[in-house]
C-alpha positions in Angstrom: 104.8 94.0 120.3 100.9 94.0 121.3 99.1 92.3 118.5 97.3 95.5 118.0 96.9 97.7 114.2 96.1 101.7 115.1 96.3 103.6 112.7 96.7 103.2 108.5 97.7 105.8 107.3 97.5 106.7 103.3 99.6 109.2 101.3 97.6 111.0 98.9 98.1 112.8 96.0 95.5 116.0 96.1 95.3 116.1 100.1 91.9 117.9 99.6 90.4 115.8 97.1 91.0 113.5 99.8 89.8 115.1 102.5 86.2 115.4 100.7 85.7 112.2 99.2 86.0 110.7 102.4 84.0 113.7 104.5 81.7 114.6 101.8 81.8 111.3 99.3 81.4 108.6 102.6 80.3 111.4 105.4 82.6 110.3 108.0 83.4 113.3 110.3 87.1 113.6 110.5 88.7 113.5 114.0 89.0 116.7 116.3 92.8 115.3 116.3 92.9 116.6 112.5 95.4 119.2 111.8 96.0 121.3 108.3 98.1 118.8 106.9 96.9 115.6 108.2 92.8 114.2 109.2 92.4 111.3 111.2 88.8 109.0 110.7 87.8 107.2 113.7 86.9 103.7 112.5 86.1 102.5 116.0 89.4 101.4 117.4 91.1 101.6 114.0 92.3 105.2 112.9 92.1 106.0 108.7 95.1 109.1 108.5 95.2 111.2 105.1 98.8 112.8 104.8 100.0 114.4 101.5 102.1 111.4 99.7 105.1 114.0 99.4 105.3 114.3 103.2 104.9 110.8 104.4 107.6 110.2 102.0 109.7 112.8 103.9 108.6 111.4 107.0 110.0 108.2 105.8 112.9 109.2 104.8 112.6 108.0 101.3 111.7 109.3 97.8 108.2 109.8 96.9 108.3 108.5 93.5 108.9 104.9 91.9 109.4 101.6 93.7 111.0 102.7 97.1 107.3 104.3 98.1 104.2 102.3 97.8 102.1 105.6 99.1 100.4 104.1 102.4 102.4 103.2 105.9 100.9 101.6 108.7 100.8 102.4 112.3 101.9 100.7 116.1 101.1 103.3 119.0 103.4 102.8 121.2 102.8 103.6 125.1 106.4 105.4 126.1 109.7 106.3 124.0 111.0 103.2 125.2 108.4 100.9 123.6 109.3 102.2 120.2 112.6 101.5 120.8 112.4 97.8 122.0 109.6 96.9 119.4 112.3 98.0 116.8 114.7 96.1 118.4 112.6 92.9 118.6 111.5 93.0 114.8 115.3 94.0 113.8 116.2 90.6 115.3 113.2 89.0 113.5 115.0 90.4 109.6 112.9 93.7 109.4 114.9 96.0 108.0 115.0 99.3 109.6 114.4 102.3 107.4 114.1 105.2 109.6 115.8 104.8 113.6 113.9 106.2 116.3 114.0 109.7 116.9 111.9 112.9 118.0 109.7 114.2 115.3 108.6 117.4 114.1 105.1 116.9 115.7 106.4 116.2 119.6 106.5 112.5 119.2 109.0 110.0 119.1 109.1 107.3 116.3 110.7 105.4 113.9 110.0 102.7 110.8 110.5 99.3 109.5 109.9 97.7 106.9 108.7 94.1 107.1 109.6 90.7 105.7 107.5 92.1 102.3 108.4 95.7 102.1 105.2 97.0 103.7 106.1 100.0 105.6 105.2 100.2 109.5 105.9 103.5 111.8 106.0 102.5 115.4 105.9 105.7 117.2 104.6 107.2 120.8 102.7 110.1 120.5 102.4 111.9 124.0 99.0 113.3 122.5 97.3 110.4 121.9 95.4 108.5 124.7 94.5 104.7 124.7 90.6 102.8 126.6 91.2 99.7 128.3 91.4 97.6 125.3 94.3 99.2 123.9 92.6 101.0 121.2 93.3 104.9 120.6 90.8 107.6 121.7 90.2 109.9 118.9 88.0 112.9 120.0 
């Protein structure tokens, strides 16, 4: 796996109240990558997503409430379907526990999650949208 962090992504509660304290209350411009349920930040190589908490949950593939969800994920971009699988693979062998196996997602991509050595949840997923510069970091329009 490329020592490389893309994108955080945090599960809110009120997705707009969200979406204006960090357009409005900061005045960073959300990405032209934003759809209606989810806004990408560019923070210059790192990506800030908002998602509503209920449906990263889903995404997940756990419940939104109590101890199983900590309401933020984080993000490897992988660069082809068969990246995500082998980076699940290696950290498998390494005593990450795999919560959600690769698959095709509602959005076009491919991904899966782990979570690591201290519960912290990770989503390594390709995205056939998403484009990368020369130092690996995504391009977010």
């Amino acid at each position: 796996m490329r020592q490389k962090l893309n994108i955080v992504t945090l599960g809110v509660n009120n997705f707009i109240a969200a979406v204006d304290f960090y357009q409005k209350g900061l005045g960073w411009q959300p990405s032209a990558m934003s759809q209606e349920s989810i806004v990408f930040f560019d923070l210059g190589g790192v990506v800030l997503a908002l998602y509503p908490r209920e449906l990263l949950a889903e995404d997940v593939g756990i419940a939104p409430a109590g101890q199983g969800f900590s309401g933020i994920t984080l993000a490897h971009n992988a660069k082809s379907k068969e990246e995500v699988d082998a980076v699940l693979k290696q950290v498998e062998g390494l005593g990450a526990k795999i919560v959600k196996p690769a698959q095709t997602v509602f959005w076009g991509g491919y991904s899966g999650y782990f979570s690591d050595l201290d519960g912290y949840l990770w989503e390594v997923a390709w995205n056939p949208y998403f484009e990368f510069d020369d130092q690996d970091n995504l391009i977010m329009t």
